[in-house]
C-alpha positions as CSV (number, residue, x, y, z in Angstrom):
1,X,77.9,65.4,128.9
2,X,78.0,66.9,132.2
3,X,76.2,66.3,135.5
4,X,75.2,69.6,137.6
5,X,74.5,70.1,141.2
6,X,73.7,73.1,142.7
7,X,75.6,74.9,140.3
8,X,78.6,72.7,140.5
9,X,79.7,70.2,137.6
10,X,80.1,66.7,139.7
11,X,80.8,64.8,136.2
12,X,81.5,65.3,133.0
13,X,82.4,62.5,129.8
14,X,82.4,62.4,126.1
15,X,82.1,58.5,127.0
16,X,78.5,58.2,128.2
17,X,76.4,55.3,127.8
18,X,72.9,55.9,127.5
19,X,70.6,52.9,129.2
20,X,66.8,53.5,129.5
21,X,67.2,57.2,128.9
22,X,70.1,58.2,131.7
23,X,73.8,58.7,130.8
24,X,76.0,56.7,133.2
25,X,79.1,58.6,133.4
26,X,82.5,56.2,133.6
27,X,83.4,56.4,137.3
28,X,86.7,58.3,136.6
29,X,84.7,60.9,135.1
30,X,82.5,61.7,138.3
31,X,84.1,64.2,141.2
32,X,84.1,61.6,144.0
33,X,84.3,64.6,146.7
34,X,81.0,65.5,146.4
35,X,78.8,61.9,146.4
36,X,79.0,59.8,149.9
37,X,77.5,56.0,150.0
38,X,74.1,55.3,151.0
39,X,72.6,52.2,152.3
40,X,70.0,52.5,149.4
41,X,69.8,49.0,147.0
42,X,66.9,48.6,144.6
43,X,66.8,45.7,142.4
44,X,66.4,46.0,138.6
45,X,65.1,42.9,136.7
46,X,67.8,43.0,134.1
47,X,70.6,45.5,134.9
48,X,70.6,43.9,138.4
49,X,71.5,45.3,142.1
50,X,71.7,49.1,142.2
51,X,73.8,51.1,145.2
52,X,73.2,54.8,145.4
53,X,75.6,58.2,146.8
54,X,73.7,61.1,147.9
55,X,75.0,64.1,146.4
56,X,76.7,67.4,148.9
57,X,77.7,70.8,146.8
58,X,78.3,73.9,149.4
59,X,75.7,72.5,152.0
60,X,73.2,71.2,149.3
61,X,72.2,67.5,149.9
62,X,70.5,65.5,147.2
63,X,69.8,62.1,148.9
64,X,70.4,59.0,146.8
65,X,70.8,61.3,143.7
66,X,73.2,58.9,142.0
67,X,73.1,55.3,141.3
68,X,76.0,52.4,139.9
69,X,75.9,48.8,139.6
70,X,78.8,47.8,140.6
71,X,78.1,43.7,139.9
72,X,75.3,44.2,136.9
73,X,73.9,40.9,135.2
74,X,75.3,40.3,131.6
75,X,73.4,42.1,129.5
76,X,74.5,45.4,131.9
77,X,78.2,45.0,131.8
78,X,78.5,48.7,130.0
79,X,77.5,50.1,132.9
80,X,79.4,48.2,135.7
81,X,80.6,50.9,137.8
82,X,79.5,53.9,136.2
83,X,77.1,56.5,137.7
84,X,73.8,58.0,136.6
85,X,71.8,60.7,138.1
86,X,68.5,62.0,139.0
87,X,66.8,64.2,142.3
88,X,67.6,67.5,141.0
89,X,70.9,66.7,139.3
90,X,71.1,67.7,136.0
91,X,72.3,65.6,133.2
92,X,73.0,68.0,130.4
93,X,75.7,68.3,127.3
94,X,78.8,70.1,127.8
């Protein structure tokens, strides 16, 4: 699977997990250069505390366009760590 931005592939994994219907790419796997931290947290009943990066290819901003979990409850430990995508990034296979 790959994850596109503005033309630019920002992640890419044969080691996806799918949850609720996004991949969640294994943090190695994503090109930290292009994501910066926001101070965005939402709060998911069963995966638990969500931090997001905005997304920045060649000038193009995609606020809080990725998400992680980096301390999810139990039944989320397959995705502690590893980013999904969404607000005009595309998710798409390789």
């Amino acid at each position: 699977m790959q994850a596109v931005f503005n033309d630019q592939v920002i992640a890419e994994s044969d080691a996806t997990v799918v949850v609720e219907g996004n991949h969640y790419f294994p943090a190695e796997s994503v090109k930290q250069e292009f994501l910066s931290p926001s101070d965005t947290h939402t709060v998911c009943g069963w995966k638990g505390t969500a931090s997001y990066y905005s997304v920045a290819v060649d000038g193009q901003v995609a606020t809080d366009a990725a998400w992680y979990y980096p301390e999810p409850k139990p039944d989320a430990a397959q995705i502690k760590d590893a980013v999904a995508f969404w607000k005009g990034v595309t998710v798409r296979e390789a």
